[in-house]
Biotite code that builds the C-alpha atoms (Angstrom):
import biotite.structure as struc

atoms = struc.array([
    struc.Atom([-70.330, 47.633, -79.954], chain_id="A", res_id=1, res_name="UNK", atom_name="CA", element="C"),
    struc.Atom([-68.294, 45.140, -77.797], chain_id="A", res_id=2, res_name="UNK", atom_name="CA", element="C"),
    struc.Atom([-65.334, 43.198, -79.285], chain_id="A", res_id=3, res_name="UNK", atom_name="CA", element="C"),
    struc.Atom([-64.671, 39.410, -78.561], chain_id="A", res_id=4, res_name="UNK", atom_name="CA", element="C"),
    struc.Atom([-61.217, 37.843, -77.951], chain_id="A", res_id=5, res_name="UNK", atom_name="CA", element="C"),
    struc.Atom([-60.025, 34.481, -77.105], chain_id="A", res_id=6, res_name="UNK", atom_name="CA", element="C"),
    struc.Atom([-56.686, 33.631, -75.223], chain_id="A", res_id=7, res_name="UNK", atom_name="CA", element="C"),
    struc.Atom([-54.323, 31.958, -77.665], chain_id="A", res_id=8, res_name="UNK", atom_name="CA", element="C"),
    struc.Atom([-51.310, 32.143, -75.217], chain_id="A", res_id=9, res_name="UNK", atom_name="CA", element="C"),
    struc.Atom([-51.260, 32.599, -71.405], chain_id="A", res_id=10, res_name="UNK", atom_name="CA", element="C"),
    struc.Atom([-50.418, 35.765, -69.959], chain_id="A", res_id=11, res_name="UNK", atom_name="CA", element="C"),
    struc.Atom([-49.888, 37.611, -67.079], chain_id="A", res_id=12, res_name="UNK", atom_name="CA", element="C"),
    struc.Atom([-51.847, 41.399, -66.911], chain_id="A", res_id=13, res_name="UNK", atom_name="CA", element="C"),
    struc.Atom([-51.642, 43.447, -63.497], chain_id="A", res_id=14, res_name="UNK", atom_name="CA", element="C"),
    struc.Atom([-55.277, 44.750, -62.409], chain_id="A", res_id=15, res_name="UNK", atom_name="CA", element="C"),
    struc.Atom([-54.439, 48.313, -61.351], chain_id="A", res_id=16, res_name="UNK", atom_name="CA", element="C"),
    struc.Atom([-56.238, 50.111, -59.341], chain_id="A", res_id=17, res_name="UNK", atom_name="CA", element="C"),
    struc.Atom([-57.458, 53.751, -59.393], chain_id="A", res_id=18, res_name="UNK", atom_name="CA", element="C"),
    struc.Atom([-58.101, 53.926, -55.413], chain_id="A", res_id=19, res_name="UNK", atom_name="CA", element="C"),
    struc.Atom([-55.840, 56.158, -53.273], chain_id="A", res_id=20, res_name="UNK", atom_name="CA", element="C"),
    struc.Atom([-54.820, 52.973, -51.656], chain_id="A", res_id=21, res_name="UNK", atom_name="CA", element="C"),
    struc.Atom([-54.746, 50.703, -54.193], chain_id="A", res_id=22, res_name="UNK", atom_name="CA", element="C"),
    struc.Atom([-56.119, 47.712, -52.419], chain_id="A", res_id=23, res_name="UNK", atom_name="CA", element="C"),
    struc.Atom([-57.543, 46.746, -55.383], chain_id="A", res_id=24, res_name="UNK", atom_name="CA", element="C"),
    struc.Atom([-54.629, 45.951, -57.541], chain_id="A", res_id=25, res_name="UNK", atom_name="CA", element="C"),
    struc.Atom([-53.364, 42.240, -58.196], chain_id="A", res_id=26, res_name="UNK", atom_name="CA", element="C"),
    struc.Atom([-51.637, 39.953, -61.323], chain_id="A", res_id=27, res_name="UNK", atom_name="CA", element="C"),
    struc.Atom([-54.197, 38.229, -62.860], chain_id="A", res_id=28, res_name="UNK", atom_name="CA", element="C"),
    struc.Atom([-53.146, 35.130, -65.217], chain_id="A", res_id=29, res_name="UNK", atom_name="CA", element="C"),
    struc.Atom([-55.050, 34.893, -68.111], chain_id="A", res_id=30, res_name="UNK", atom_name="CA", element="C"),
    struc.Atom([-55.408, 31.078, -69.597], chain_id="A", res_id=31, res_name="UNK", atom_name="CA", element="C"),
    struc.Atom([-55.469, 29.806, -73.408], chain_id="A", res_id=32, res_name="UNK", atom_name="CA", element="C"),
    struc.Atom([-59.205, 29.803, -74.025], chain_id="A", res_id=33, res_name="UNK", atom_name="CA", element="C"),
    struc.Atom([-60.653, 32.107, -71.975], chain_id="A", res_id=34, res_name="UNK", atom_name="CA", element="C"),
    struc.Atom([-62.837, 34.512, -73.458], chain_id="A", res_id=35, res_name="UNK", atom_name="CA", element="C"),
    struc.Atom([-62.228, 38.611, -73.329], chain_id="A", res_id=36, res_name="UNK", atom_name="CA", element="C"),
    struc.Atom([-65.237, 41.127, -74.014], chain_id="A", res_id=37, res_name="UNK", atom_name="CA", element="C"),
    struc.Atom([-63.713, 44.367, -74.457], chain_id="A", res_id=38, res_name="UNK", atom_name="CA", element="C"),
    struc.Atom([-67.014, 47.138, -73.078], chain_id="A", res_id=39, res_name="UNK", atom_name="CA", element="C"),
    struc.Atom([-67.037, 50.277, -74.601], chain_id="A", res_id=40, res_name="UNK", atom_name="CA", element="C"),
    struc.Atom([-67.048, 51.889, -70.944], chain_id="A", res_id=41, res_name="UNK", atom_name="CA", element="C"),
    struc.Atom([-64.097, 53.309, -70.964], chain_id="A", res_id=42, res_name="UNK", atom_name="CA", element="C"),
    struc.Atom([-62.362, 55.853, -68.748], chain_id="A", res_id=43, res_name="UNK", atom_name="CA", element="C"),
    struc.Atom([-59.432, 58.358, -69.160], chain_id="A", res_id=44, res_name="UNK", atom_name="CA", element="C"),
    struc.Atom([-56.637, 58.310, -66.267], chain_id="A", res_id=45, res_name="UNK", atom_name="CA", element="C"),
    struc.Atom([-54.569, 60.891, -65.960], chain_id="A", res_id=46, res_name="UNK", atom_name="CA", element="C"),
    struc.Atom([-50.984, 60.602, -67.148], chain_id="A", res_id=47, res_name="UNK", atom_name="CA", element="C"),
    struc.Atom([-51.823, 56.674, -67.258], chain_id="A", res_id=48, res_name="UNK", atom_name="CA", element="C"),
    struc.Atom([-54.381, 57.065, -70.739], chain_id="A", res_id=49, res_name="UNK", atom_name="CA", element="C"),
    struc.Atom([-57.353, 55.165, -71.457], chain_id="A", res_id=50, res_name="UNK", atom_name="CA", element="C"),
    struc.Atom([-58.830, 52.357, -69.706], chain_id="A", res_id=51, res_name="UNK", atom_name="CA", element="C"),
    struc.Atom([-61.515, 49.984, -71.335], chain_id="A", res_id=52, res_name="UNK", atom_name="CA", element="C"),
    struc.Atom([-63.408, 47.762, -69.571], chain_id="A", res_id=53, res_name="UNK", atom_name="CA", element="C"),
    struc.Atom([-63.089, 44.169, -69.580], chain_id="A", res_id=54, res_name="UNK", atom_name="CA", element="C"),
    struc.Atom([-65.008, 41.447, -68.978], chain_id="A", res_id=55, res_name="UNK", atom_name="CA", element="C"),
    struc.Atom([-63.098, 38.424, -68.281], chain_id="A", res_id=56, res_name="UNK", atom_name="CA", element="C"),
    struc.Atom([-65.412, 34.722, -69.375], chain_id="A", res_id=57, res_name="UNK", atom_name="CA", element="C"),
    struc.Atom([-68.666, 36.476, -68.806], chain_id="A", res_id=58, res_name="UNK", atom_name="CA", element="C"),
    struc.Atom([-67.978, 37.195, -64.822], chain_id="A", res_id=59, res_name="UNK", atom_name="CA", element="C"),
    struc.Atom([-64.579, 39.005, -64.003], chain_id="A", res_id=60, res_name="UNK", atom_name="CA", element="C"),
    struc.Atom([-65.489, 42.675, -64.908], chain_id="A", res_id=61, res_name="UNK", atom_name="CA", element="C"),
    struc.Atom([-61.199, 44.620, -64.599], chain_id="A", res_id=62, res_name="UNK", atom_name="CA", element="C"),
    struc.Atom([-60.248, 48.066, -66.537], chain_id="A", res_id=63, res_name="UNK", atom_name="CA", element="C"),
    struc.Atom([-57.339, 47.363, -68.783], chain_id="A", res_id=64, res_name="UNK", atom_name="CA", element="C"),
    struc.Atom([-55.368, 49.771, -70.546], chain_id="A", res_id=65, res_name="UNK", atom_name="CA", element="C"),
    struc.Atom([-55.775, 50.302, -73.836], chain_id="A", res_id=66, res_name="UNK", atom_name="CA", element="C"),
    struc.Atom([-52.040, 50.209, -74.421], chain_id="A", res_id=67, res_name="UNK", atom_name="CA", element="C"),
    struc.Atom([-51.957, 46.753, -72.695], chain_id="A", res_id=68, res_name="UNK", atom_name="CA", element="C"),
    struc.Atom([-54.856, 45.421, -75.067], chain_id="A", res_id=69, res_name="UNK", atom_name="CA", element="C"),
    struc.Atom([-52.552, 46.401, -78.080], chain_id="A", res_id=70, res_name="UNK", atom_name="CA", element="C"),
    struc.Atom([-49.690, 45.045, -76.752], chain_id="A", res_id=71, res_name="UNK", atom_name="CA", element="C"),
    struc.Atom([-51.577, 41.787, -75.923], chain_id="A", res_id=72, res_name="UNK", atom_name="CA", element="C"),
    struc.Atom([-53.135, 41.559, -79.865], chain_id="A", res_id=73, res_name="UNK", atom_name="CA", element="C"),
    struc.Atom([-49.645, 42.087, -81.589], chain_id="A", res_id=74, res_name="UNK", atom_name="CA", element="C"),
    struc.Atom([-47.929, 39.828, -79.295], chain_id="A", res_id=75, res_name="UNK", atom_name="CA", element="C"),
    struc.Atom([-50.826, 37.027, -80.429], chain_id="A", res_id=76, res_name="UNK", atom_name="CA", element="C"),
    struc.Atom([-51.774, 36.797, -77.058], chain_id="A", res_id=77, res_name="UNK", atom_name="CA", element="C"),
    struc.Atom([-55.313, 37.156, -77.771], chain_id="A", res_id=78, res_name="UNK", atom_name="CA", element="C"),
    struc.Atom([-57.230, 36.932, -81.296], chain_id="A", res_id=79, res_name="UNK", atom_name="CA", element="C"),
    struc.Atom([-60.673, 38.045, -82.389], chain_id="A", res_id=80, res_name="UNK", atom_name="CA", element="C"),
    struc.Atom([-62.580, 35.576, -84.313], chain_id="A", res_id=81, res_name="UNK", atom_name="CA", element="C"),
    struc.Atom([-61.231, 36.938, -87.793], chain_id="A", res_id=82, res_name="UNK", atom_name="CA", element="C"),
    struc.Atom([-57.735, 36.915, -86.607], chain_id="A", res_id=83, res_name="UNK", atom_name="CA", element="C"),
    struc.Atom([-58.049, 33.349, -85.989], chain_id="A", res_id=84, res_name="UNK", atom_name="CA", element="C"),
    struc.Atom([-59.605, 32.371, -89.057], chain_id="A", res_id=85, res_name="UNK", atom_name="CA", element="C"),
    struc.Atom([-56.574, 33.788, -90.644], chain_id="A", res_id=86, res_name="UNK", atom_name="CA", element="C"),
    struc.Atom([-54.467, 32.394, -88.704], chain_id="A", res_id=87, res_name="UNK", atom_name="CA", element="C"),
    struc.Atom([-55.904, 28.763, -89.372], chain_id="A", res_id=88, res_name="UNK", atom_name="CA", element="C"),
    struc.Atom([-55.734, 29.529, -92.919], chain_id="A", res_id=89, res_name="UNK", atom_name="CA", element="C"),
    struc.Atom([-52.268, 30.274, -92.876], chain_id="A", res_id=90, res_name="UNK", atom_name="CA", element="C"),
    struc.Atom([-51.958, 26.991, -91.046], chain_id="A", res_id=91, res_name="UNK", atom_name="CA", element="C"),
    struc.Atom([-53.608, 24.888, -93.370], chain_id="A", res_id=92, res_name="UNK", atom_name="CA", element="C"),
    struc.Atom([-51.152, 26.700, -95.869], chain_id="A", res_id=93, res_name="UNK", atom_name="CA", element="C"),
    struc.Atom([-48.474, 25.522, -94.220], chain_id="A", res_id=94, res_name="UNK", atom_name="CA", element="C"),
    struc.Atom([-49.384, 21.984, -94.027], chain_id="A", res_id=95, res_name="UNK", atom_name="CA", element="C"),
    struc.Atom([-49.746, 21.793, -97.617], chain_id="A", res_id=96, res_name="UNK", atom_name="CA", element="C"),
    struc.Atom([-46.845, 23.088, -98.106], chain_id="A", res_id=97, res_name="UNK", atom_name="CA", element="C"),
    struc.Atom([-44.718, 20.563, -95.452], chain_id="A", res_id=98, res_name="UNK", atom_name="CA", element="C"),
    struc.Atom([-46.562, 17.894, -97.357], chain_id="A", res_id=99, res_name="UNK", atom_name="CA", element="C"),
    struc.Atom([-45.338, 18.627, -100.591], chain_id="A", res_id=100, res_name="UNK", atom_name="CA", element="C"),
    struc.Atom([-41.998, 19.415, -99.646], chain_id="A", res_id=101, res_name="UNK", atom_name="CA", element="C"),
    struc.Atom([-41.348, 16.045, -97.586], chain_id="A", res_id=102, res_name="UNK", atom_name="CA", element="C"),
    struc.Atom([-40.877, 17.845, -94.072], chain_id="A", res_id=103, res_name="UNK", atom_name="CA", element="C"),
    struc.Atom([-42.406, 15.814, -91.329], chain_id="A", res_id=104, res_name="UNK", atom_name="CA", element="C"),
    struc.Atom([-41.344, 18.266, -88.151], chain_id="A", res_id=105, res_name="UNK", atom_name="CA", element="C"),
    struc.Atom([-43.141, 21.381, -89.706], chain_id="A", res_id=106, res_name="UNK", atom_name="CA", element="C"),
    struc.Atom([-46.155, 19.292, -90.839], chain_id="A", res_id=107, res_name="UNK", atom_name="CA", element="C"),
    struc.Atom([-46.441, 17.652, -87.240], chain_id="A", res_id=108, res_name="UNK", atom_name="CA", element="C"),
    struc.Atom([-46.024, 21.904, -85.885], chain_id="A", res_id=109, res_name="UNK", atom_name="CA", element="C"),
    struc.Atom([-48.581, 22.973, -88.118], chain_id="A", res_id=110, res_name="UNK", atom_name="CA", element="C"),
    struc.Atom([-51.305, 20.204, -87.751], chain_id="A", res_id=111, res_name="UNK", atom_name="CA", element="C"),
    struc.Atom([-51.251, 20.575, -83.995], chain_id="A", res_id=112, res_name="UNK", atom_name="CA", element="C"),
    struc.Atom([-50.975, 24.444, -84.363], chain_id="A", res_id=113, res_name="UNK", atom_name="CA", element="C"),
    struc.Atom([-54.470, 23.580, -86.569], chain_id="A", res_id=114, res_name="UNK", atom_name="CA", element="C"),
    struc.Atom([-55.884, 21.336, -84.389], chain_id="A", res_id=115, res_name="UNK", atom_name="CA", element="C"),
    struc.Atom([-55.261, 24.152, -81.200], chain_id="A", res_id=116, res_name="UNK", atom_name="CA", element="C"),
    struc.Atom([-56.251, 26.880, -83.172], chain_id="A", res_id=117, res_name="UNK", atom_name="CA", element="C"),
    struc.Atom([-59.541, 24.741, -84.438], chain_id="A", res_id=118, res_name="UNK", atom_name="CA", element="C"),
    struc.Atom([-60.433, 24.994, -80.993], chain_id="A", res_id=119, res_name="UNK", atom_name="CA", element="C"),
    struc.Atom([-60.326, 28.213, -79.836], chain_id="A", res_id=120, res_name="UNK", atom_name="CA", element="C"),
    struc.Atom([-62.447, 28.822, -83.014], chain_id="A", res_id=121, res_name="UNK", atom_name="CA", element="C"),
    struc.Atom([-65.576, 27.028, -82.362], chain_id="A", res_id=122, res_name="UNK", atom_name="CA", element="C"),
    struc.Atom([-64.903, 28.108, -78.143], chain_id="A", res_id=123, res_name="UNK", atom_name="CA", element="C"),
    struc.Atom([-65.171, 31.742, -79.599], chain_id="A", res_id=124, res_name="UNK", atom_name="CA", element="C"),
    struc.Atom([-67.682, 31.168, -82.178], chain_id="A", res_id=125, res_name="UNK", atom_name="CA", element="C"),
    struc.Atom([-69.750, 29.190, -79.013], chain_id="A", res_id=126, res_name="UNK", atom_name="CA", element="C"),
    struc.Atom([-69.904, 32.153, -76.924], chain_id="A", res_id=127, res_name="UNK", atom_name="CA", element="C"),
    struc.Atom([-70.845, 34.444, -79.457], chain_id="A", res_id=128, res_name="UNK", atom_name="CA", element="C"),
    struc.Atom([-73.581, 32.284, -80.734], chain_id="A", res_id=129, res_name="UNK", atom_name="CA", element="C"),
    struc.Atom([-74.693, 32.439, -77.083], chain_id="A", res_id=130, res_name="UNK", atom_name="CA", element="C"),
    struc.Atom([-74.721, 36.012, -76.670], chain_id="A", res_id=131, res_name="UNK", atom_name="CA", element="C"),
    struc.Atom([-76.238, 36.511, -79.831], chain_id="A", res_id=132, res_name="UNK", atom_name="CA", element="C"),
    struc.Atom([-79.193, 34.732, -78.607], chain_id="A", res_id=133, res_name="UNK", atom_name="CA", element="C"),
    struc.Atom([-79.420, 35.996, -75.058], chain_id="A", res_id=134, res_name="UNK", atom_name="CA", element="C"),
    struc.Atom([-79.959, 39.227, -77.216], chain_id="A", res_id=135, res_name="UNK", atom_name="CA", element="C"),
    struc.Atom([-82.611, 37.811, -79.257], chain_id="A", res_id=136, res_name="UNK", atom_name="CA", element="C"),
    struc.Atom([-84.774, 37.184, -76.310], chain_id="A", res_id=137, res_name="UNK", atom_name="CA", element="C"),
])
């Protein structure tokens, strides 16, 4: 089973590479909105861990570390469609609360945090509609 991800905050992830060389290896920025499909290919490097594969908005296939992934998710870097839904929730919590306690600068924050995080939520669901149905036929 592959697990979907949307960027909620730009980030920087270096590419390794596994080649003697290491031609291959380069800093990749990843941009607010674009969509992560973590593979369940997945190799083991020595002394380095695991590596999943990733494909980056349905084209850019890179191993990432499994470590990094973490990292990325707790840092709110990137959110699966759950994690977003709560996260919109607590939003939406939060306006109601700035409205009923008078506060204009955390309503304004939390409405456009809403409005952002609205979003990425139908970008997200979008895609996985779409691969849903690619499936189907």
């Amino acid at each position: 089973m592959h697990h979907y991800f949307i960027v909620n905050q730009q980030f920087q992830h270096f590419v390794e590479c596994f080649c003697p060389d290491g031609e291959h290896e380069d800093m990749l920025t990843i941009k607010r909105g674009e969509l992560l499909e973590v593979t369940n290919e997945r190799t083991y490097v020595h002394e380095q861990g695991w590596y999943n594969m990733v494909i980056l908005n349905s084209d850019k296939y890179i191993y990432m570390a499994l470590d990094n992934l973490e990292k990325y998710f707790i840092k709110g870097y990137i959110y699966s469609l759950m994690d977003l839904e709560l996260h919109i929730n607590h939003l939406k919590f939060q306006v109601d609360q700035s409205l009923g306690q008078g506060n204009e600068d955390t309503f304004l924050e939390a409405t456009n945090g809403l409005k952002k995080s609205n979003e990425l939520k139908i970008m997200l669901e979008r895609h996985l509609n779409s691969m849903t149905e690619n499936q189907l036929m």
